[in-house]
N, C-alpha and C positions, 0 to 999 in steps of 0.2 A: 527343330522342336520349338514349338511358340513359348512366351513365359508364363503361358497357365498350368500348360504338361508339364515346362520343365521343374515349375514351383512345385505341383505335386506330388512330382518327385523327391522335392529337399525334403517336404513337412507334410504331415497328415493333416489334413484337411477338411472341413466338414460345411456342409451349405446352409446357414445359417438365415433362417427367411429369404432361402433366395442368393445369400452371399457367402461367397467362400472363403472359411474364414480358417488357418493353419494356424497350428499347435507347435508353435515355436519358442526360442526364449532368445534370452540377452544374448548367449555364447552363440546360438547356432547364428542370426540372425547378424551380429559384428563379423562375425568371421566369413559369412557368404557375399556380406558386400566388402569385405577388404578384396577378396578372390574377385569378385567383379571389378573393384574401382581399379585394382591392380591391372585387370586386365581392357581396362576404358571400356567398360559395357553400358549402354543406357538403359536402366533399369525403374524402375516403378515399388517403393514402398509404403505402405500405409497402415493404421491404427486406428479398430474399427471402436466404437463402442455402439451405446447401444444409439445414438445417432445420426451415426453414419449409416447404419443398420435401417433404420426405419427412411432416413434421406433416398437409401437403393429401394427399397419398398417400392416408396412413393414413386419411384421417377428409373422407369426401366434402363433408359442412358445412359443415367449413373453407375445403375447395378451391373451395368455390361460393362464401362469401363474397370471399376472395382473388379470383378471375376477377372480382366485382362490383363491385371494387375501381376508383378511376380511375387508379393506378398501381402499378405492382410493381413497380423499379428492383433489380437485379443486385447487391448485394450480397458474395456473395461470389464468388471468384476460377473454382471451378467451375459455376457458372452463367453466368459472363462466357462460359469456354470454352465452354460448349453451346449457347450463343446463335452463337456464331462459327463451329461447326462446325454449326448450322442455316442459315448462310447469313448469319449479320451480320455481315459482318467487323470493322466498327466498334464494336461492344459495349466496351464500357468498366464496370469497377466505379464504383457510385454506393454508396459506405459511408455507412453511416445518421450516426457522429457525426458524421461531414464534412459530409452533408448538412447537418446540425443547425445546425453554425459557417459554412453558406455562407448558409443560409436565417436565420438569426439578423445576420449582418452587412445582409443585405437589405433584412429588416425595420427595423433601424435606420435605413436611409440612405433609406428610405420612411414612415419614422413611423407603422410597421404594428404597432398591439398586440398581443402575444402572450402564451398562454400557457403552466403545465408541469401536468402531472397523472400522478402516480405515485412510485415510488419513495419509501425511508421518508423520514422527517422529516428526518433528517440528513442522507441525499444529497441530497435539495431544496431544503436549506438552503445548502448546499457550493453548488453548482451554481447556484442564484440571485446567490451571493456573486460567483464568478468569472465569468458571462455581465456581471454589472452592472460589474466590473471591466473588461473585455475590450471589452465596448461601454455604454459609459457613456451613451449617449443613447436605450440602448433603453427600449421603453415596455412595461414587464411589468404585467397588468392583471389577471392569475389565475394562483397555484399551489395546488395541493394534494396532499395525499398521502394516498389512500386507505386503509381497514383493508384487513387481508388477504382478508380474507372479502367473498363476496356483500352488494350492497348491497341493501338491499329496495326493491322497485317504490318508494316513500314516497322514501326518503333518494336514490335514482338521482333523482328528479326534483325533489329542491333541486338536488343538483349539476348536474345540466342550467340549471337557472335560474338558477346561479352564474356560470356559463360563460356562458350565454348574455349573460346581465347586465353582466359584466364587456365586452363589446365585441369579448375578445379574435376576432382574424381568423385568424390561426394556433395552435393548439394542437399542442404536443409529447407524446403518448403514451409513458408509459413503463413500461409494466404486465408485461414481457415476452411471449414468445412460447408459445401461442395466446391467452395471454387479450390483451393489448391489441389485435391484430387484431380477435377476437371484439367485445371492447368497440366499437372505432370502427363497425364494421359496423350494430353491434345501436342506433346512435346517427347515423349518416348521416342527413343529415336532420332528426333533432331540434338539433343542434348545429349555427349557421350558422361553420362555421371549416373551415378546412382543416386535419385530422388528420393527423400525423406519426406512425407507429407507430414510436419512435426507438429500441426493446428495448433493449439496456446501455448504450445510448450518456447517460444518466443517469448510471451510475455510471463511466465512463468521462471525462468531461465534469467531474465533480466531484472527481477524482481519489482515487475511494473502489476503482475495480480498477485495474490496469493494461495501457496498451493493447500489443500485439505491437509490434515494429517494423517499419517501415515495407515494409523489404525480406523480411519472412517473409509480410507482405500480397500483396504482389505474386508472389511466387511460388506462393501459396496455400497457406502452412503456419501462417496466421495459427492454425489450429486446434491444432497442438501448441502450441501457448506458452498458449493457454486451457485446455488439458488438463493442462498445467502448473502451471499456478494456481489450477487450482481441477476438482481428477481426480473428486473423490467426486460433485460435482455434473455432473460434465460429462461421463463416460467413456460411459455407456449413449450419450447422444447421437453423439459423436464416432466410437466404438469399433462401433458397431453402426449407426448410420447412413449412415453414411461408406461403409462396403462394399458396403449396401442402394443408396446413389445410383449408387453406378459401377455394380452390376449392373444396377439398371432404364435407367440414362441410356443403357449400350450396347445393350439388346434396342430402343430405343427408335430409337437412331442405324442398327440393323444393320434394323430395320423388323420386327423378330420378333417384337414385344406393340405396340398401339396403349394409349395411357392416353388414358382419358376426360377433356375436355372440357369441363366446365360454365360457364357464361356464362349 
Protein backbone atom coordinates (compact mmCIF):
# COMPACT_ATOMS: atom_id res chain seq x y z
CA UNK A 1 0.00 0.00 0.00
CA UNK A 2 1.54 3.54 -1.03
CA UNK A 3 1.37 6.37 1.77
CA UNK A 4 -1.49 8.14 0.04
CA UNK A 5 -3.94 4.89 0.39
CA UNK A 6 -2.35 4.16 3.55
CA UNK A 7 -3.02 7.84 4.98
CA UNK A 8 -6.45 7.70 3.91
CA UNK A 9 -6.99 5.18 5.67
CA UNK A 10 -5.76 6.78 9.13
CA UNK A 11 -7.78 10.27 8.45
CA UNK A 12 -10.62 11.48 6.30
CA UNK A 13 -9.50 13.53 3.86
CA UNK A 14 -10.83 15.93 1.57
CA UNK A 15 -9.00 17.63 -1.89
CA UNK A 16 -8.72 20.96 -1.20
CA UNK A 17 -8.01 23.12 -4.61
CA UNK A 18 -6.48 20.10 -5.69
CA UNK A 19 -4.77 19.06 -2.20
CA UNK A 20 -5.48 16.56 0.04
CA UNK A 21 -5.73 17.73 2.99
CA UNK A 22 -6.91 15.16 6.49
CA UNK A 23 -8.97 15.87 9.28
CA UNK A 24 -6.64 14.99 11.87
CA UNK A 25 -5.53 16.25 15.34
CA UNK A 26 -2.66 16.55 18.13
CA UNK A 27 -3.56 12.74 19.55
CA UNK A 28 -4.15 10.96 16.39
CA UNK A 29 -1.41 12.56 14.53
CA UNK A 30 1.64 11.94 17.78
CA UNK A 31 0.53 8.71 18.25
CA UNK A 32 0.86 7.46 14.44
CA UNK A 33 4.39 8.80 14.05
CA UNK A 34 5.60 7.36 17.58
CA UNK A 35 4.12 3.72 15.77
CA UNK A 36 6.19 4.70 12.78
CA UNK A 37 9.30 6.21 14.41
CA UNK A 38 9.04 3.00 16.54
CA UNK A 39 8.98 1.16 13.89
CA UNK A 40 12.05 3.20 11.60
CA UNK A 41 9.51 4.04 8.74
CA UNK A 42 10.37 6.96 6.46
CA UNK A 43 7.56 9.02 6.41
CA UNK A 44 6.42 12.49 5.14
CA UNK A 45 4.41 15.25 7.29
CA UNK A 46 3.13 18.50 6.53
CA UNK A 47 1.05 21.67 7.48
CA UNK A 48 -0.93 23.09 4.92
CA UNK A 49 -2.33 26.53 5.16
CA UNK A 50 -3.82 28.57 3.02
CA UNK A 51 -0.10 28.93 1.18
CA UNK A 52 0.95 25.96 0.74
CA UNK A 53 -2.47 25.58 -0.66
CA UNK A 54 -2.34 28.12 -3.32
CA UNK A 55 2.07 27.25 -3.68
CA UNK A 56 0.20 23.34 -5.16
CA UNK A 57 -2.10 25.41 -7.23
CA UNK A 58 0.32 27.25 -8.84
CA UNK A 59 2.99 24.48 -9.53
CA UNK A 60 1.60 20.87 -10.23
CA UNK A 61 5.02 19.18 -8.89
CA UNK A 62 4.51 20.46 -5.74
CA UNK A 63 0.79 19.55 -5.57
CA UNK A 64 1.74 15.89 -6.58
CA UNK A 65 4.52 15.59 -4.09
CA UNK A 66 1.97 17.16 -1.32
CA UNK A 67 -0.93 14.39 -2.41
CA UNK A 68 2.33 11.66 -1.92
CA UNK A 69 2.56 12.88 1.10
CA UNK A 70 1.40 10.52 4.39
CA UNK A 71 -0.11 13.42 5.86
CA UNK A 72 -1.27 17.12 5.41
CA UNK A 73 -2.90 18.21 8.73
CA UNK A 74 -4.97 21.87 8.44
CA UNK A 75 -2.99 24.25 9.59
CA UNK A 76 -4.58 27.04 9.10
CA UNK A 77 -8.05 28.36 10.25
CA UNK A 78 -9.44 28.64 6.39
CA UNK A 79 -8.64 25.23 5.47
CA UNK A 80 -10.27 24.04 8.89
CA UNK A 81 -13.30 25.93 7.47
CA UNK A 82 -13.30 24.22 3.94
CA UNK A 83 -12.85 21.01 5.26
CA UNK A 84 -16.03 21.66 7.51
CA UNK A 85 -18.01 23.02 4.77
CA UNK A 86 -16.78 19.58 2.58
CA UNK A 87 -18.48 17.68 4.97
CA UNK A 88 -16.14 17.38 8.09
CA UNK A 89 -17.54 18.84 10.69
CA UNK A 90 -15.01 17.86 13.14
CA UNK A 91 -11.97 19.47 11.39
CA UNK A 92 -9.94 20.95 13.87
CA UNK A 93 -6.55 23.16 13.18
CA UNK A 94 -3.38 21.01 13.71
CA UNK A 95 -0.70 24.12 13.86
CA UNK A 96 2.76 22.99 13.05
CA UNK A 97 4.77 24.55 16.32
CA UNK A 98 2.10 22.92 18.59
CA UNK A 99 2.54 20.02 16.60
CA UNK A 100 6.20 20.25 17.16
CA UNK A 101 5.80 20.74 21.35
CA UNK A 102 3.09 17.75 21.38
CA UNK A 103 5.39 15.48 19.20
CA UNK A 104 8.53 16.69 21.18
CA UNK A 105 6.86 15.98 24.78
CA UNK A 106 6.09 12.31 23.20
CA UNK A 107 9.22 11.66 22.16
CA UNK A 108 10.59 12.33 25.62
CA UNK A 109 8.13 10.22 27.48
CA UNK A 110 9.11 7.39 24.83
CA UNK A 111 12.86 7.69 24.63
CA UNK A 112 12.47 8.51 20.97
CA UNK A 113 15.58 10.39 19.31
CA UNK A 114 15.16 13.09 17.46
CA UNK A 115 16.20 15.39 15.25
CA UNK A 116 16.31 19.48 13.73
CA UNK A 117 17.55 20.28 10.34
CA UNK A 118 17.28 23.93 9.21
CA UNK A 119 17.15 27.11 10.07
CA UNK A 120 20.43 29.53 10.66
CA UNK A 121 22.89 28.74 13.21
CA UNK A 122 21.52 30.91 15.63
CA UNK A 123 17.91 29.89 15.64
CA UNK A 124 19.20 26.17 16.02
CA UNK A 125 21.13 27.05 18.58
CA UNK A 126 18.07 29.13 20.42
CA UNK A 127 15.86 26.42 19.86
CA UNK A 128 17.97 23.38 21.01
CA UNK A 129 18.71 25.52 24.26
CA UNK A 130 14.87 25.97 25.13
CA UNK A 131 13.47 22.23 23.91
CA UNK A 132 16.64 20.79 26.28
CA UNK A 133 15.30 23.28 28.87
CA UNK A 134 11.48 22.44 28.43
CA UNK A 135 12.16 18.65 28.28
CA UNK A 136 15.16 17.84 29.90
CA UNK A 137 15.23 14.04 29.18
CA UNK A 138 14.84 14.44 25.56
CA UNK A 139 17.40 12.48 23.48
CA UNK A 140 18.61 15.00 20.52
CA UNK A 141 20.79 12.95 18.31
CA UNK A 142 21.08 15.30 15.02
CA UNK A 143 20.94 19.21 14.26
CA UNK A 144 22.04 20.98 11.60
CA UNK A 145 21.76 24.09 9.73
CA UNK A 146 22.07 23.90 6.21
CA UNK A 147 23.75 26.72 3.58
CA UNK A 148 21.38 28.70 1.76
CA UNK A 149 22.09 27.39 -1.35
CA UNK A 150 21.60 23.85 -3.27
CA UNK A 151 23.54 21.16 -1.79
CA UNK A 152 25.43 19.13 -4.29
CA UNK A 153 24.44 15.39 -5.05
CA UNK A 154 28.12 14.67 -2.88
CA UNK A 155 27.46 16.98 0.29
CA UNK A 156 23.17 15.83 0.07
CA UNK A 157 24.54 12.34 0.71
CA UNK A 158 26.98 12.91 3.89
CA UNK A 159 24.01 14.55 5.26
CA UNK A 160 21.71 11.67 4.45
CA UNK A 161 24.43 9.52 6.36
CA UNK A 162 24.44 11.87 9.16
CA UNK A 163 20.90 11.61 9.82
CA UNK A 164 20.69 8.31 9.00
CA UNK A 165 23.60 7.69 11.39
CA UNK A 166 22.58 9.48 14.07
CA UNK A 167 19.54 6.98 14.84
CA UNK A 168 17.27 10.00 14.90
CA UNK A 169 13.45 8.35 14.43
CA UNK A 170 11.83 11.86 14.21
CA UNK A 171 13.32 14.60 12.25
CA UNK A 172 11.90 18.21 12.39
CA UNK A 173 12.22 20.15 8.90
CA UNK A 174 12.64 23.62 8.86
CA UNK A 175 13.54 24.85 5.48
CA UNK A 176 10.40 26.76 4.81
CA UNK A 177 7.70 26.60 2.35
CA UNK A 178 8.26 24.87 -0.83
CA UNK A 179 11.67 24.10 -0.20
CA UNK A 180 11.36 21.90 2.88
CA UNK A 181 8.36 20.06 1.59
CA UNK A 182 10.38 19.52 -1.70
CA UNK A 183 13.25 18.44 0.39
CA UNK A 184 11.41 15.82 2.52
CA UNK A 185 9.82 14.40 -0.61
CA UNK A 186 12.88 14.37 -2.81
CA UNK A 187 14.40 12.14 0.48
CA UNK A 188 11.29 9.83 1.55
CA UNK A 189 12.79 6.77 1.63
CA UNK A 190 16.42 7.58 1.81
CA UNK A 191 15.84 8.85 5.45
CA UNK A 192 14.40 6.08 7.83
CA UNK A 193 12.61 9.01 10.21
CA UNK A 194 9.61 10.51 10.23
CA UNK A 195 9.84 14.06 8.59
CA UNK A 196 8.13 17.23 10.17
CA UNK A 197 7.87 19.96 7.56
CA UNK A 198 7.58 22.43 10.79
CA UNK A 199 8.20 25.96 8.21
CA UNK A 200 8.53 28.88 11.21
CA UNK A 201 7.79 27.04 13.78
CA UNK A 202 11.95 27.15 14.32
CA UNK A 203 11.90 30.48 14.54
CA UNK A 204 8.84 30.58 16.45
CA UNK A 205 9.93 27.93 19.04
CA UNK A 206 13.22 29.71 19.64
CA UNK A 207 11.78 32.98 20.19
CA UNK A 208 13.61 34.64 17.29
CA UNK A 209 9.69 35.92 15.65
CA UNK A 210 6.87 36.25 17.35
CA UNK A 211 3.84 34.25 17.43
CA UNK A 212 0.06 36.03 16.93
CA UNK A 213 -2.07 35.51 19.81
CA UNK A 214 -3.95 32.82 20.56
CA UNK A 215 -7.28 34.41 19.91
CA UNK A 216 -6.38 36.11 16.22
CA UNK A 217 -5.52 32.13 15.58
CA UNK A 218 -8.74 31.01 16.11
CA UNK A 219 -10.47 33.49 14.43
CA UNK A 220 -8.19 33.26 11.52
CA UNK A 221 -6.46 36.63 11.50
CA UNK A 222 -3.35 34.95 12.60
CA UNK A 223 -2.31 36.42 9.14
CA UNK A 224 -2.47 40.26 9.95
CA UNK A 225 -0.17 40.18 12.87
CA UNK A 226 2.54 38.26 10.38
CA UNK A 227 1.74 40.93 7.91
CA UNK A 228 2.57 42.92 10.67
CA UNK A 229 5.69 41.93 11.46
CA UNK A 230 7.26 41.34 8.82
CA UNK A 231 5.08 43.30 5.49
CA UNK A 232 7.99 43.37 3.07
CA UNK A 233 8.53 39.71 3.27
CA UNK A 234 5.08 38.63 3.64
CA UNK A 235 2.55 41.21 1.66
CA UNK A 236 2.76 39.39 -1.96
CA UNK A 237 1.86 36.10 -0.10
CA UNK A 238 -0.93 37.38 2.18
CA UNK A 239 -2.24 40.37 -0.12
CA UNK A 240 -2.52 38.45 -3.31
CA UNK A 241 -2.94 35.08 -2.22
CA UNK A 242 -5.51 35.45 0.19
CA UNK A 243 -7.99 36.80 -2.37
CA UNK A 244 -6.83 34.08 -5.06
CA UNK A 245 -7.89 31.32 -2.10
CA UNK A 246 -11.42 32.65 -1.54
CA UNK A 247 -11.94 32.89 -5.25
CA UNK A 248 -10.89 29.37 -6.19
CA UNK A 249 -12.21 27.82 -2.77
CA UNK A 250 -15.82 29.38 -3.75
CA UNK A 251 -15.88 28.24 -7.64
CA UNK A 252 -14.88 25.09 -6.10
CA UNK A 253 -17.68 24.80 -3.16
CA UNK A 254 -20.40 26.50 -5.75
CA UNK A 255 -19.01 23.26 -8.39
CA UNK A 256 -18.07 25.85 -11.10
CA UNK A 257 -14.12 24.85 -11.78
CA UNK A 258 -13.14 21.13 -10.73
CA UNK A 259 -9.16 21.42 -9.53
CA UNK A 260 -6.96 18.50 -10.39
CA UNK A 261 -6.23 15.75 -8.25
CA UNK A 262 -2.81 14.09 -8.28
CA UNK A 263 -2.17 11.16 -5.95
Amino acid sequence: MNSTAESQNLFISKPILGVNVSASSYETVVDQCLAWGHARQSRALFFANVHVVMEALDNPVFRLRLNRSDIVSPDGMPLVWALRMLGVANAERVYGPDATLAMLAAAEGAGMPIGFYGGSQAVLDNLISRVRLQYPSINIVFCESPPFRSLTPQEDAVVVNRITSSNARVLFVGLGCPKQENWIMEHLGRIPAVMFGVGAAFDFLAGAKPQAPRWMMRSGLEWTFRLAVEPRRLWKRYLINNPRFIWNISLQFLGLRRYKFDA
